[in-house]
NUVEXFI-151434 format. One record per residue (C-alpha): chain; x, y, z. Coordinates in steps of 0.2 Angstrom, whole numbers, always signed. Layout:
// residues N
   unit       X       Y       Z
      A       X       Y       Z
...
***
This chain:
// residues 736
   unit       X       Y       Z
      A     -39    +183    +100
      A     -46    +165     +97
      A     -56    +158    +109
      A     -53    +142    +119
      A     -59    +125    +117
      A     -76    +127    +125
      A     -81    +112    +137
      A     -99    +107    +132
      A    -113    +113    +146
      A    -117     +97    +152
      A     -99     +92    +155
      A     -95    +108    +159
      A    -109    +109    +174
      A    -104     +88    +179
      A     -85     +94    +180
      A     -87    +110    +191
      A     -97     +96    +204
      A     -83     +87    +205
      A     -70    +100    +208
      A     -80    +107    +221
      A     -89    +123    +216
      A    -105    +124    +220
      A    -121    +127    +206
      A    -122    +144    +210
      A    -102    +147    +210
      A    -102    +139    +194
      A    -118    +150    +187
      A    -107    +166    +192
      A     -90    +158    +182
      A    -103    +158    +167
      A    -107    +175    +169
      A     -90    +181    +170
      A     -85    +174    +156
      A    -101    +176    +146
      A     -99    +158    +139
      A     -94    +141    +144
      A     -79    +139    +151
      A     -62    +129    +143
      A     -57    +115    +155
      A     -41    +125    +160
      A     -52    +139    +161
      A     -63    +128    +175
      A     -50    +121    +184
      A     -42    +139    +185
      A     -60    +147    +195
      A     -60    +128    +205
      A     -46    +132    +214
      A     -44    +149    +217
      A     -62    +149    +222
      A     -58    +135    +234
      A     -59    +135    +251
      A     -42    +134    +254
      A     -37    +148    +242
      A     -53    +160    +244
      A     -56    +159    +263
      A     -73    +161    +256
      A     -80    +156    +274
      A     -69    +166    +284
      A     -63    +181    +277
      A     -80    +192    +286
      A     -72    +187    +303
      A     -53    +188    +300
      A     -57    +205    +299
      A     -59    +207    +317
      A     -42    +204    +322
      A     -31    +217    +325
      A     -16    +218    +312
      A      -9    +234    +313
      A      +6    +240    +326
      A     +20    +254    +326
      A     +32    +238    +324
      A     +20    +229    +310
      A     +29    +233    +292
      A     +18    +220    +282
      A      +2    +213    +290
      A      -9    +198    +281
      A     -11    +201    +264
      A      +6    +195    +258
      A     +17    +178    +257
      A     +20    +182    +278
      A     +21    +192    +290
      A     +34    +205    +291
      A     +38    +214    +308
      A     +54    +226    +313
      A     +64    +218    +325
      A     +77    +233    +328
      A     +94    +235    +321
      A     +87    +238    +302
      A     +82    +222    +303
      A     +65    +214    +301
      A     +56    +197    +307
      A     +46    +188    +293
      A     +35    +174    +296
      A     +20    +166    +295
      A     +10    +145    +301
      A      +3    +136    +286
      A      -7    +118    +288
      A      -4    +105    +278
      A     -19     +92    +285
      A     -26     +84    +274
      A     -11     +80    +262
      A      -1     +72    +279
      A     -18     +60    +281
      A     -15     +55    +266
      A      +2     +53    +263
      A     +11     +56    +279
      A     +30     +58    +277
      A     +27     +68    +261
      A     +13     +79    +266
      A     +23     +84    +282
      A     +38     +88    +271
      A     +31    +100    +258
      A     +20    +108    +272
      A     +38    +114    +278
      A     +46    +116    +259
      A     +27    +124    +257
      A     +31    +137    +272
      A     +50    +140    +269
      A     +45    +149    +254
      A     +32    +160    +259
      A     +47    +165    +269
      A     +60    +168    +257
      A     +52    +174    +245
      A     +51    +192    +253
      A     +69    +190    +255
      A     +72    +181    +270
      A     +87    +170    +277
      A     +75    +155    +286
      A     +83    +153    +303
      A     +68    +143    +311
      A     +56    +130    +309
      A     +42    +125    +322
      A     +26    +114    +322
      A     +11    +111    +329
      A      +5     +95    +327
      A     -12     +85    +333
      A     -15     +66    +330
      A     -29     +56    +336
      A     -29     +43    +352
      A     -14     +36    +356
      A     -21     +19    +356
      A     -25     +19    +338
      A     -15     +12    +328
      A     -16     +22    +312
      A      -8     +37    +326
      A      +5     +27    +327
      A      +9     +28    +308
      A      +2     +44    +306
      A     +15     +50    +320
      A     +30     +42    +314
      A     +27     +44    +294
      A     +25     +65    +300
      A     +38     +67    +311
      A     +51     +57    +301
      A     +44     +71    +284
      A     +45     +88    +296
      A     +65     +81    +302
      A     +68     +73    +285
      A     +65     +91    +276
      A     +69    +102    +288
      A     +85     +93    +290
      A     +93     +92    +274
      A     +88    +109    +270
      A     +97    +117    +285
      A     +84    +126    +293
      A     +82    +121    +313
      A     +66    +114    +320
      A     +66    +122    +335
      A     +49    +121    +343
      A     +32    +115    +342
      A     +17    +107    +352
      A     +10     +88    +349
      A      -4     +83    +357
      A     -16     +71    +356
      A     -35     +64    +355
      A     -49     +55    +348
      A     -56     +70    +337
      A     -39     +69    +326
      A     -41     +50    +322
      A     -49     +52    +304
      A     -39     +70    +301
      A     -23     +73    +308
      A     -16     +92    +311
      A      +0     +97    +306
      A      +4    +117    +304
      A     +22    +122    +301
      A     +29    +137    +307
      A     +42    +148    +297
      A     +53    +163    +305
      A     +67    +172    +294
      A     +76    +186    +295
      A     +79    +200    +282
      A     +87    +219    +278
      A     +70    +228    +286
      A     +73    +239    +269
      A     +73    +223    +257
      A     +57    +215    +258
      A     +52    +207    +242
      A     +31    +207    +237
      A     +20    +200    +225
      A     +13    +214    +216
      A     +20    +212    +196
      A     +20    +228    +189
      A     +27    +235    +172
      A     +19    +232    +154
      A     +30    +219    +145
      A     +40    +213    +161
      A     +44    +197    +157
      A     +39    +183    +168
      A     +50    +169    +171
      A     +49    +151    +180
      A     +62    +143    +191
      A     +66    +131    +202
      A     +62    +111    +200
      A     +50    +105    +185
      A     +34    +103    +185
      A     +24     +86    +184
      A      +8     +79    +190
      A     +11     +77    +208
      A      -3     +87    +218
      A     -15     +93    +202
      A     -31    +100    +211
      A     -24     +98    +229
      A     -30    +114    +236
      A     -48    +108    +232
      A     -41     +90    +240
      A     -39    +100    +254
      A     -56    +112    +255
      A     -64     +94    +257
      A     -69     +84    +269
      A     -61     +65    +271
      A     -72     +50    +268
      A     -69     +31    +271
      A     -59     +30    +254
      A     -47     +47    +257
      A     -33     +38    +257
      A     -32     +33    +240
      A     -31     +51    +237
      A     -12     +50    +237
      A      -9     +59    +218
      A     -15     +76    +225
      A      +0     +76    +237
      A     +15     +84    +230
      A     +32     +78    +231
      A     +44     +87    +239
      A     +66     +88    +238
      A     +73     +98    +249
      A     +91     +98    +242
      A     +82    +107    +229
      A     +75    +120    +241
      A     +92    +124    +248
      A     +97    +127    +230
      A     +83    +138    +227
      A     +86    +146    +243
      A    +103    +152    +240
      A     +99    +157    +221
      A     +84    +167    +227
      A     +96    +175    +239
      A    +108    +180    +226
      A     +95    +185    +214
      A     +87    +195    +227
      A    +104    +207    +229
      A    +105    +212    +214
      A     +92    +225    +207
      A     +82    +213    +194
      A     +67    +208    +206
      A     +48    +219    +202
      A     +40    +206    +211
      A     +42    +187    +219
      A     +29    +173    +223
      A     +31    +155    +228
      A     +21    +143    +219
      A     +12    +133    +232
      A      -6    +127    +233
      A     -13    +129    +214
      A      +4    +133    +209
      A      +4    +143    +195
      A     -14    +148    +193
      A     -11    +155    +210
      A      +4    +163    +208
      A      +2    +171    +191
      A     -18    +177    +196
      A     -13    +183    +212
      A      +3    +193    +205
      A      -6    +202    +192
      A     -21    +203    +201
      A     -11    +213    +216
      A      -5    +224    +204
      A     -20    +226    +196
      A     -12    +223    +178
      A     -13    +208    +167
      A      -3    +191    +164
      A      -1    +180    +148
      A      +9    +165    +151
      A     +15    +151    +136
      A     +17    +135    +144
      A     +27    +127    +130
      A     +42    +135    +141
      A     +38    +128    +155
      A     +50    +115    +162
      A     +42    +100    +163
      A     +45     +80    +170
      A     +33     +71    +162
      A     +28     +68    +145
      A     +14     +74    +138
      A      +6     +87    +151
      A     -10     +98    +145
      A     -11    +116    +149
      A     -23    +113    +162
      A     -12     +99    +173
      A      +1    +112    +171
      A      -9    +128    +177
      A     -13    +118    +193
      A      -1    +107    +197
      A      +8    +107    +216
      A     +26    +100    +212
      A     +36    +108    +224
      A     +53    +119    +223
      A     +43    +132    +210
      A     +45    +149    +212
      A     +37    +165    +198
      A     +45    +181    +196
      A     +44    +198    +187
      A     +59    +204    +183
      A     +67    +222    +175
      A     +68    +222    +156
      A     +86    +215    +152
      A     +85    +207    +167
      A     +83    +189    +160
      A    +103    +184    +157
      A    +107    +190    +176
      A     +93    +176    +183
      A     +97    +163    +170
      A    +115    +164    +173
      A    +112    +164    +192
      A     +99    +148    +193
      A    +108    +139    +179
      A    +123    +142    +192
      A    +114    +134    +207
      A    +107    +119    +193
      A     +88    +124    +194
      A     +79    +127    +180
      A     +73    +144    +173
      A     +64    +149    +158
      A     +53    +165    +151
      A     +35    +159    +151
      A     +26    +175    +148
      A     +24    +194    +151
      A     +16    +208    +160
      A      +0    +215    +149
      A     -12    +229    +152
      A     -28    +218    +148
      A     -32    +217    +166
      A     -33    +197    +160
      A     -23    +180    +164
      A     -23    +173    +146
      A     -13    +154    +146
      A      -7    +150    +128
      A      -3    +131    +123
      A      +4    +125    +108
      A      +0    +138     +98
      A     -21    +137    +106
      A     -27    +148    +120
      A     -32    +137    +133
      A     -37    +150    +144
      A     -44    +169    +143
      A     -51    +177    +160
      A     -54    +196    +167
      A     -42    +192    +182
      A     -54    +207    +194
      A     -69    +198    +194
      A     -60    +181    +199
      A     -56    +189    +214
      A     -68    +203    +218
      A     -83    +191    +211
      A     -78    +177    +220
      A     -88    +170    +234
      A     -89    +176    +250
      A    -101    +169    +264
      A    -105    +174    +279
      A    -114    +158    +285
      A    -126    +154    +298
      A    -118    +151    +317
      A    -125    +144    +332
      A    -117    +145    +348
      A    -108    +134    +357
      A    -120    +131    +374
      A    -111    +138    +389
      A    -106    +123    +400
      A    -105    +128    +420
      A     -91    +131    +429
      A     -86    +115    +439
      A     -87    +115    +457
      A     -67    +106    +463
      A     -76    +103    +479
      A     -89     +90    +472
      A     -75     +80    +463
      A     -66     +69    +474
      A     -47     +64    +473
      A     -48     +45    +469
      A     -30     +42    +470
      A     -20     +57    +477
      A      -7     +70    +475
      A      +9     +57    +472
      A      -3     +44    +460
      A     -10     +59    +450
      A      +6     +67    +446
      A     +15     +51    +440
      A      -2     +46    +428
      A      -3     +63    +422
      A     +17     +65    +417
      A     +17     +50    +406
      A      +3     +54    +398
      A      +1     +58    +381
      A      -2     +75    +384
      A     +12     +79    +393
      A     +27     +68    +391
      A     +41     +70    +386
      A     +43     +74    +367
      A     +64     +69    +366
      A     +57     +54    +354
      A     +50     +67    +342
      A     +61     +82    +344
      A     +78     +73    +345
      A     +71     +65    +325
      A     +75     +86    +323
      A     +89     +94    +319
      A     +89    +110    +332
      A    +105    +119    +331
      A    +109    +118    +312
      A    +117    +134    +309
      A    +122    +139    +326
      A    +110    +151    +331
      A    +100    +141    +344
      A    +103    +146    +361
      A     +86    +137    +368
      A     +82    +122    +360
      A     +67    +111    +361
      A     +63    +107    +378
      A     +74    +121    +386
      A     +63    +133    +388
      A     +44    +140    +385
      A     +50    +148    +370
      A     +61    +142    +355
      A     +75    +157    +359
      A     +86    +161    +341
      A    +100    +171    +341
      A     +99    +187    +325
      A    +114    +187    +319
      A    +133    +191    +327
      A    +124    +202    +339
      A    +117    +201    +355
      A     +99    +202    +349
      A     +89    +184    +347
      A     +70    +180    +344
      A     +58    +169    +355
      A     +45    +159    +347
      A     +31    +148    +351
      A     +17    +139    +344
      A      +1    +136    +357
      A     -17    +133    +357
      A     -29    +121    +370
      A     -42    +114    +359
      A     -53    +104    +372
      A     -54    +121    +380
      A     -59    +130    +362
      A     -71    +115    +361
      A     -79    +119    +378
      A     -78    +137    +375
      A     -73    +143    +358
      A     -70    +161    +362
      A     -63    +160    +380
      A     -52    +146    +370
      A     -46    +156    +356
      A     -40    +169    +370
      A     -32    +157    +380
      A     -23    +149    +364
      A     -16    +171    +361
      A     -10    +171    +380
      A      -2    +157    +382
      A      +7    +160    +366
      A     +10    +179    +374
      A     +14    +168    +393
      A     +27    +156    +383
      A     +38    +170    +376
      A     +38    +182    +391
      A     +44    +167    +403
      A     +61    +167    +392
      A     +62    +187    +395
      A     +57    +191    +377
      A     +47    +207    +373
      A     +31    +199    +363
      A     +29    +208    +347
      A     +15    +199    +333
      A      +4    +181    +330
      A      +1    +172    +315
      A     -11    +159    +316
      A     -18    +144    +309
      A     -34    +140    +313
      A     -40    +122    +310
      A     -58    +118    +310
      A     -71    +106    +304
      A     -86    +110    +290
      A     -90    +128    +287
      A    -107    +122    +282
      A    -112    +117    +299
      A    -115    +130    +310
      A    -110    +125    +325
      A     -95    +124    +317
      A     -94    +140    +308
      A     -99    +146    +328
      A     -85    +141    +333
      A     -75    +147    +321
      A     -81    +166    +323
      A     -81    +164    +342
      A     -64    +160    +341
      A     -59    +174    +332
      A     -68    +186    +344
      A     -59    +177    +358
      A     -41    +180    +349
      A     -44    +197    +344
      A     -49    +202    +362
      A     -32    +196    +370
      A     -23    +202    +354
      A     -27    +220    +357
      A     -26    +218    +378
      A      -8    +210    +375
      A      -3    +222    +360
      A      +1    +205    +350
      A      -4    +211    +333
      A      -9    +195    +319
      A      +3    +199    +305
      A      -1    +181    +293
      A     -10    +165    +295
      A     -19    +153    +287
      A     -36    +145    +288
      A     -39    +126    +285
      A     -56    +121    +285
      A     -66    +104    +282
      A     -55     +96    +293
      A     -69     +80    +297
      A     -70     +63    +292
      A     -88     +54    +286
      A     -96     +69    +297
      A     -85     +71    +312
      A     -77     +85    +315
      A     -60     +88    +323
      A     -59     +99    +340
      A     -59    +116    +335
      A     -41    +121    +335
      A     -33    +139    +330
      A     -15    +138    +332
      A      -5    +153    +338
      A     +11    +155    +332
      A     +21    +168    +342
      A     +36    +178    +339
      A     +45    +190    +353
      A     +63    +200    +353
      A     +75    +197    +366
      A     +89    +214    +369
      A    +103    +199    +376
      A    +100    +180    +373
      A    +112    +178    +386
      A     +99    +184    +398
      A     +84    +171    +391
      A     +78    +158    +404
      A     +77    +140    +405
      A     +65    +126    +412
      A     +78    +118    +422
      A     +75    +124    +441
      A     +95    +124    +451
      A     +98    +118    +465
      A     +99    +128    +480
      A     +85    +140    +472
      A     +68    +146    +479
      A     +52    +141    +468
      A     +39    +158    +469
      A     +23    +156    +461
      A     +15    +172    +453
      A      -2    +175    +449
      A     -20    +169    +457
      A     -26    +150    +461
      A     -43    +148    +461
      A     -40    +128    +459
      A     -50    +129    +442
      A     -52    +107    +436
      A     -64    +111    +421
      A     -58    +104    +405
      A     -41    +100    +415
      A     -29     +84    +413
      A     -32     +81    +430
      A     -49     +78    +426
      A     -48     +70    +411
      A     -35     +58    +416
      A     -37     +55    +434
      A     -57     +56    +434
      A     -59     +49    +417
      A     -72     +63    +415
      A     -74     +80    +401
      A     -83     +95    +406
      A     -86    +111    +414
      A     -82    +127    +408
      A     -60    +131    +402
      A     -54    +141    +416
      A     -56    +161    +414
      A     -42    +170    +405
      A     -42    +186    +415
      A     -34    +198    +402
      A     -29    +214    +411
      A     -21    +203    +427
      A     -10    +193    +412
      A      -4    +209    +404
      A      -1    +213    +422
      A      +9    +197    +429
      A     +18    +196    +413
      A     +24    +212    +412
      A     +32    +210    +430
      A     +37    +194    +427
      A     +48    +202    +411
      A     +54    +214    +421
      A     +62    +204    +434
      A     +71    +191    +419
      A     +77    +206    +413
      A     +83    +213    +428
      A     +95    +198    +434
      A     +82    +191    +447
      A     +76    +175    +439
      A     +88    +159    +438
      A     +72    +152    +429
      A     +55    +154    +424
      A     +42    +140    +418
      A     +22    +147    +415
      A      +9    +135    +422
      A      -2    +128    +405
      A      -9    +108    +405
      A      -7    +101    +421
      A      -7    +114    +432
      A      +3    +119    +447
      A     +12    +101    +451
      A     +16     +96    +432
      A     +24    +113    +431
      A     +34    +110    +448
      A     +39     +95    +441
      A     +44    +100    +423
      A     +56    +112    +432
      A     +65     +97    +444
      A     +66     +85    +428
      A     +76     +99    +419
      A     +87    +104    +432
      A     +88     +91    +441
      A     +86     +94    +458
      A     +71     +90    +471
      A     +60    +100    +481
      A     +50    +100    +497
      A     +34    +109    +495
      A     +26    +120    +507
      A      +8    +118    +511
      A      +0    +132    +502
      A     -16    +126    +497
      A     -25    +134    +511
      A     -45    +129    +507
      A     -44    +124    +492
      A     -47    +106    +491
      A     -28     +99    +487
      A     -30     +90    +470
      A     -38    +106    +463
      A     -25    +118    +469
      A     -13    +107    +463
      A     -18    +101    +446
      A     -31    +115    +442
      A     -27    +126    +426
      A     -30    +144    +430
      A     -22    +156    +418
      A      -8    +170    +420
      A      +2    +162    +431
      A     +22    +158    +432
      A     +35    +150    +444
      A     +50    +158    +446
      A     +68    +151    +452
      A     +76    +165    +461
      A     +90    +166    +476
      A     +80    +182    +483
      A     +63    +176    +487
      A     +61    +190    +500
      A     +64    +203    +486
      A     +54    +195    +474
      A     +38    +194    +482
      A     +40    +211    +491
      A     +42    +219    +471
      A     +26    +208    +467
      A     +16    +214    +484
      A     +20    +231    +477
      A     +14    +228    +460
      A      +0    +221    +468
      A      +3    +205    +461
      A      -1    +188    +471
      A     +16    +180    +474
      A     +16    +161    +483
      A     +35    +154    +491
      A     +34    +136    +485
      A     +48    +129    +494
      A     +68    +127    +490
      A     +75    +114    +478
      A     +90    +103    +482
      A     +92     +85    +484
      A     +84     +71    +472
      A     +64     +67    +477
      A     +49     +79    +475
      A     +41     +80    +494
      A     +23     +84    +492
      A     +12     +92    +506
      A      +4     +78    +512
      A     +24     +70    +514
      A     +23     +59    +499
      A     +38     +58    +490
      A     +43     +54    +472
      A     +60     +52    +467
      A     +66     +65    +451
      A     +74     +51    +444
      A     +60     +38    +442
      A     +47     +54    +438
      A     +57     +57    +424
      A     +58     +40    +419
      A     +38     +36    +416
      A     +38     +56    +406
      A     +52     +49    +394
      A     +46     +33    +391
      A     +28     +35    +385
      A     +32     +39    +367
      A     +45     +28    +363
      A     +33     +13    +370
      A     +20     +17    +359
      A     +35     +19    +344
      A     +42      +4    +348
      A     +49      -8    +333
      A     +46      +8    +319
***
């Protein structure tokens, strides 16, 4: 076979700089191939030895988390998560970032982040019936968050939207570590036959391999490297490593995938998304353990001109790869060509054990496809710890401005607003499935089909407590992700995660990361919340400073009835119960943040045993009838939760005084973990099942009326509570 055009050392060793690989990294792509490299050849090891692609960084401590469980069918490894939901039917899903690109270019790095996580989902044969976010920008004040905000929230609704999938759920917060590097992590969930999942192992010498979907063009060559880089004052101008994305294109793809997918002509299935067909074809072959040749003269391309390697790594959107039976090539064509998206043969399954590219008649590219994967890098690099801080005293920190003051600052804040300005920009009952929407419940709650049967889902995490404490953090992200779907009533079955951090170089940073891990896996095994996909999305800093550590939990949980999920919004004529212990914990709290204009002290303690306890009971009375509504306490504390519950039903509520010796504002405000307040017409039977189950249970007082009595006989009206929640985003959004 002839060999390709050899780049000569020198430019060989000044290219693999600048695409990131490291002198060593390159020194190992010389030995592997015994030679200097081609240019397509280079570009190819560049970005499947990315971060981004390789998880060089992180792979030695994903391996902590637990992945496996009776109900797990597919854990990490493949394009999601796949888990049996009952009923022959499985849940597939998985939380993808897409930073970097949405810095860059907002609206369209938002909208292929979603395009990007759709078809890791439908690619295994699901029917998307979910989108969610999780979304961080920097502070609120600055006014590149207020561009950033709008140009992402506009690409997540203007995608998500015309493709037909609802956005259902998600978390935005906000702070001054995210101004140079904005997070936004989509969230998939579909639902497939649990005995027809489609993988991305190609088998079967002389399969052919064909390509379909859009064309190909230039848009996002070399954006996984883009992306396993940090920002610097000039990132911006990045904006040709974004891809482009159009959705009407993906629904099309969507449905020819579908019909493809009942017939019997799919060996394997793989979306193209970051390195785009270098990733696809390496990682096909390579799963399979066989080899690949591809002839990119039949790939369909946009633009004029395109050399082998701008094809081979190229991120244009709507591109899927598949092996497919012998014969099988009129079946696909005549199906794609139906939905008008293009198809065509580009190559073959071989037995070299080697992706070779072919060109216009030149072999551009010629590489032993084990050693790109078993040879590439892997560190485990040095970590320091993050220092312990101390566990703040409530009593040493005065109230300057009371219950009644606090509360009012602290629901307008930009923490803990109301997010109608975002989630109404998404449509949220497209397809009719929906029976919680955003803002009705902890957990997005989605109907399976004509059943009974409907899946809650969440995404959560609490990066100023990761920050102070990554591994208490990472288990506090797991549990309140556990909390959110249990307070709908819904059995919580698997994670995925996305876990966003800054340079892996630093090892403060890489301690974070691995104590993090250590803190997930830990509440993952005590909850029995197995991590089934994720992704990892590292270098997330700009000119040196890094964002907050932040690991995203995405959480998916089965509900026997959606008739019997819960809502927010306390009823009138109800008694509020609180579950669970109050210590009156205010380190790294809102309350002290916003109220005290300070940052410290230690999160407060995620006891795992008593969460698996007061979550369980707390399951068991939804399902049993008891609970007219269920809300689990998070940011804010006791009081914003109390008054989350009034602004959705609203009603008003006279509060006992329950504080006891615990000064007021921290027993109000503080953030202990594994707790939950429950509506309920029986409060006398409620707390004598929790006394039982030996479970603390607090009466709260009885709703009705329109104004929020505190204890100290402040009182606030609903109406004008609900008024300074709503209007904090559309200020800051106002004239966009």
């Amino acid at each position: 076979m002839t060999t390709p055009v050899l780049l000569p050392a020198e430019r060989a060793t000044q290219l693999s700089a600048e695409f990131g690989l490291k002198p060593e990294e390159h020194e190992r792509v010389l030995a592997i191939l015994g030679r200097q490299p081609s240019l397509c050849e280079l570009g190819i090891f560049s970005v499947m030895w990315s971060e981004h692609c390789s998880y060089k960084s992180s792979r030695v401590w994903l391996r902590e988390l637990p992945t496996k469980a009776p109900w797990v069918i597919h854990g990490p490894g493949e394009n999601a998560g796949v888990i049996d939901i009952g009923e022959g039917l499985a849940a597939i899903f998985k939380m993808e970032s897409h930073n970097h690109p949405s810095f860059i270019e907002p609206y369209q790095g938002a909208a292929t982040g979603v395009g990007g996580i759709l078809r890791d989902v439908f690619t295994m044969g699901a029917r998307p019936v979910a989108n969610l976010n999780a979304l961080r920008f920097g502070s609120i004040d600055n006014p590149r968050t207020k561009r950033i905000l709008d140009g992402v929230v506009r690409g997540i609704g203007g995608y998500g939207n015309c493709v037909g999938v609802p956005t259902v759920g998600g978390e935005v917060n906000f702070h001054p570590a995210y101004d140079g590097n904005p997070l936004v992590n989509a969230m998939t969930v579909g639902i497939a036959p649990k005995d027809r999942i489609f993988l991305s192992a190609a088998a079967g010498v002389g399969n052919p391999v064909v390509y379909v979907g859009s064309k190909t063009g230039r848009d996002g060559i070399h954006g996984a490297t883009m992306s396993s880089a940090e920002f610097s004052a000039d990132s911006e101008s990045k904006r040709p490593t974004v891809q482009i994305g159009d959705p009407f294109a993906e629904k099309l793809l969507i449905e020819a995938c579908q019909e493809l997918m009942a017939t019997d002509a799919i060996v394997a299935i793989q979306d193209m998304g970051a390195a785009g067909l270098t990733s696809s074809g390496v990682e096909m072959a390579g799963k399979g353990g066989v080899g690949i040749e591809l002839v990119l003269d039949n790939v369909p391309q946009r633009e004029e001109g395109m050399t082998a390697y701008e094809m081979m790594l190229s991120e244009s959107q709507e591109r899927m790869l598949i092996v497919l039976r012998p014969g099988a090539e009129h079946i696909a064509e005549r199906i794609f060509h139906k939905w008008e998206l293009d198809f065509a043969v580009v190559g073959h399954i071989t037995d070299t054990g080697r992706i070779v590219v072919k060109h216009k008649g030149e072999v551009e590219a010629d590489i032993p496809l084990a050693p790109l994967e078993s040879e590439a890098p892997l560190y485990r690099r040095p970590t320091a710890e993050t220092p312990k801080q101390p566990t703040l005293d409530a009593a040493t920190v005065p109230d300057p401005v009371g219950l009644a003051a606090a509360l009012e600052t602290l629901i307008a804040s930009p923490d803990l607003c109301s997010r109608r300005w975002i989630s109404d920009q998404y449509d949220a009952t497209v397809g009719g499935q929906t029976v919680r929407r955003p803002g009705a419940a902890d957990a997005a709650v989605v109907r399976v089909g004509e059943g009974t049967r409907a899946l809650a889902i969440t995404t959560d995490t609490t990066p100023r407590y990761c920050f102070a404490d990554p591994e208490i953090g990472g288990m506090q992200a797991v549990a309140e992700a556990w909390r959110n779907i249990t307070a709908t009533g819904a059995l919580p079955l698997a994670v995925t995660d996305n876990m966003n951090f800054g340079n892996p170089e630093k090892p403060e940073v890489m301690g974070q990361f691995a104590s993090a891990v250590r803190g997930m896996a830990a509440a993952c095994i005590a909850l029995d919340f197995p991590v089934v996909s994720g992704n990892v999305s590292l270098y997330n800093e700009t000119e040196g400073r890094p964002i907050l550590p932040t690991p995203a939990i995405g959480g998916v949980g089965v509900l026997e009835d959606a008739s019997k999920a819960t809502r927010l919004a306390a009823p009138a004529g109800a008694t509020l119960v609180l579950l669970g212990s109050t210590a009156g914990h205010l380190g790294q709290s809102l309350w002290l943040r916003e109220i005290a204009g300070r940052e410290e002290g230690a999160p407060p303690p995620v006891d795992l045993a008593a969460e698996r306890r007061v979550g369980d009971f707390t399951r068991a009375r939804i399902t049993a009838g008891e609970v007219l509504a269920c809300h689990d306490l998070s940011d804010g504390g006791l009081l914003v939760a109390i008054a989350e519950m009034l602004m959705a039903g609203n009603t008003g509520l006279r509060l006992r005084d329950v504080a006891g010796s615990t000064p007021a504002h921290a027993y109000w405000f503080g953030e202990d973990q594994g707790r939950y307040i429950l509506a309920t017409r029986d409060p006398a039977a409620l707390t004598a099942a929790a006394q039982a189950a030996g479970i603390p249970a607090t009466i709260l007082g009885e709703t009705g009326g329109d104004t929020l009595v505190l204890p100290d006989g402040a009182a606030i009206s609903v109406a004008s509570l609900r008024d300074a929640n709503e209007a904090t985003l559309p200020r800051l959004m106002e004239g966009n």
